[in-house]
C-alpha positions, 0 to 999 in steps of 0.5 A: 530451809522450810517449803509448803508441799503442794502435792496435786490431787491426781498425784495423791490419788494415783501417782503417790510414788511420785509425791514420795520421790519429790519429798526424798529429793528435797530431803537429799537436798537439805530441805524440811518439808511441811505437808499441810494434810488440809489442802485438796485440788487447787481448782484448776480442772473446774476452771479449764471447763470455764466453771470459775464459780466452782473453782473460785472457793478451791482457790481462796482455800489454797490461799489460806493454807499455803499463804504463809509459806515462804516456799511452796513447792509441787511436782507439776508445772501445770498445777504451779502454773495455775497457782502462780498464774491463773489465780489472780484472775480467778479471784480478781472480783471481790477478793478482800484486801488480806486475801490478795496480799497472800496471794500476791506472797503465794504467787512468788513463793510458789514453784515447780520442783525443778524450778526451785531446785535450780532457781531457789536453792542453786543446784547445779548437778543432781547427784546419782546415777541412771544409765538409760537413754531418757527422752524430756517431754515439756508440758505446754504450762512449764514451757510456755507459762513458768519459763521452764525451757531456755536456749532455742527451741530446737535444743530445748532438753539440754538447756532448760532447767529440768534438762539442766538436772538429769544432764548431770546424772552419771551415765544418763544419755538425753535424746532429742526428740523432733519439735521438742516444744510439742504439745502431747495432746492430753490438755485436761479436759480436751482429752475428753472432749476431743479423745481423737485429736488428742491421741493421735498428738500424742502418738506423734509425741511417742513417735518422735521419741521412739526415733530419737532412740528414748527408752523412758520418756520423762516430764515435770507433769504426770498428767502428760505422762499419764496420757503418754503411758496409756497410749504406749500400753494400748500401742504396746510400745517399747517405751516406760515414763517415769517423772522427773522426780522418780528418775532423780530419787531413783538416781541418787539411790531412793 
């Protein structure tokens, strides 16, 4: 199986180790990956500020490269979320009948990382092994716009899909932190915008995990962890983040 790497700007720029464990997990899994080296931001911090003229052209952009995929994969919910979710809006007015026929295609082919390995090529346990205590922080895009958590809200880590893979890991121990399905507060533009509010939601977030017992919290979003590890270095916290795709290469030996 062939799948379009969708790899989001701020990963590229300053998460690329985790871009690099996303191809070695899909690699382990049997999967060809093709990196379209054209593709660039998908719009989604322009269109979050309500500014849908820039991010429009962003859009048709990322619809002409990633259209014919029959695959297309990306380590963030967020971003698959604005792919699959958001676009049809942005390019609602004055789309061609051709670019809203790749859209549509784009928009089914397009998932998280998790979510494809669960959903598209069925794995049913991650092979490798991570002895730490890992507390699962759900961004609000993966649970609440592709679905990612299932079961009820109380015991979301060990039912969704990204909980469903770590919890085969050997020697893994997931821990629950308290309201799993709670925003960290980073929100993109709103961590600007409302600096105090957000961090403040996200020493909650830090907080819960700490009693939970974590010593790494991961996420299918390296944008929350992003927000999430600057407070625990500015708090000197005794905690580490690691994306999910970090913690599943690292396991299976990457």
């Amino acid at each position: 199986m062939k799948v379009g790497l969708f790899i989001p700007c701020y990963v590229d720029q300053c998460y690329p180790n985790v871009g690099l464990a996303t191809v070695d997990v899909l690699e382990r899994h049997g999967v060809e990956v093709d990196y379209p080296e054209a593709q660039t931001c998908c719009g989604q911090p322009m269109a979050n500020s309500g500014l849908g003229d820039a991010a429009r052209p962003l859009a048709e952009r990322f619809v002409r490269i990633f259209g014919d995929h029959d695959h297309v994969v990306c380590p963030s919910g967020s971003c698959a979320a604005m792919v699959r979710v958001h676009y049809r809006g942005l390019l609602a007015e004055g789309a061609s009948q051709e670019l809203t026929e790749r859209l549509g295609r784009l928009a089914r082919a397009t998932r998280e990382l998790c979510e494809f390995l669960v959903d598209v090529l069925k794995v049913e346990q991650a092979p490798g092994r991570f002895p730490h205590r890992v507390g699962l922080h759900h961004s609000c895009h993966g649970l609440r716009e592709l679905r990612l958590g299932s079961g009820s809200e109380r015991r979301i880590p060990r039912f969704d899909k990204i909980g469903r893979l770590l919890g085969g890991l050997s020697g893994i121990e997931l821990v629950e932190p308290a309201r799993a399905d709670e925003c960290c507060g980073f929100g993109g533009t709103f961590a600007v915008g409302e600096d105090a509010v957000s961090c403040a939601m996200g020493r909650d977030r830090l907080a819960a995990h700490e009693r939970a017992g974590a010593e790494i919290v991961t996420a299918a979003d390296m944008s929350c962890l992003m927000h999430l590890d600057g407070l625990i270095r500015r708090d000197h916290r005794p905690l580490r983040v690691m994306h999910v795709a970090e913690i599943l290469a690292s396991a299976a030996g990457g």
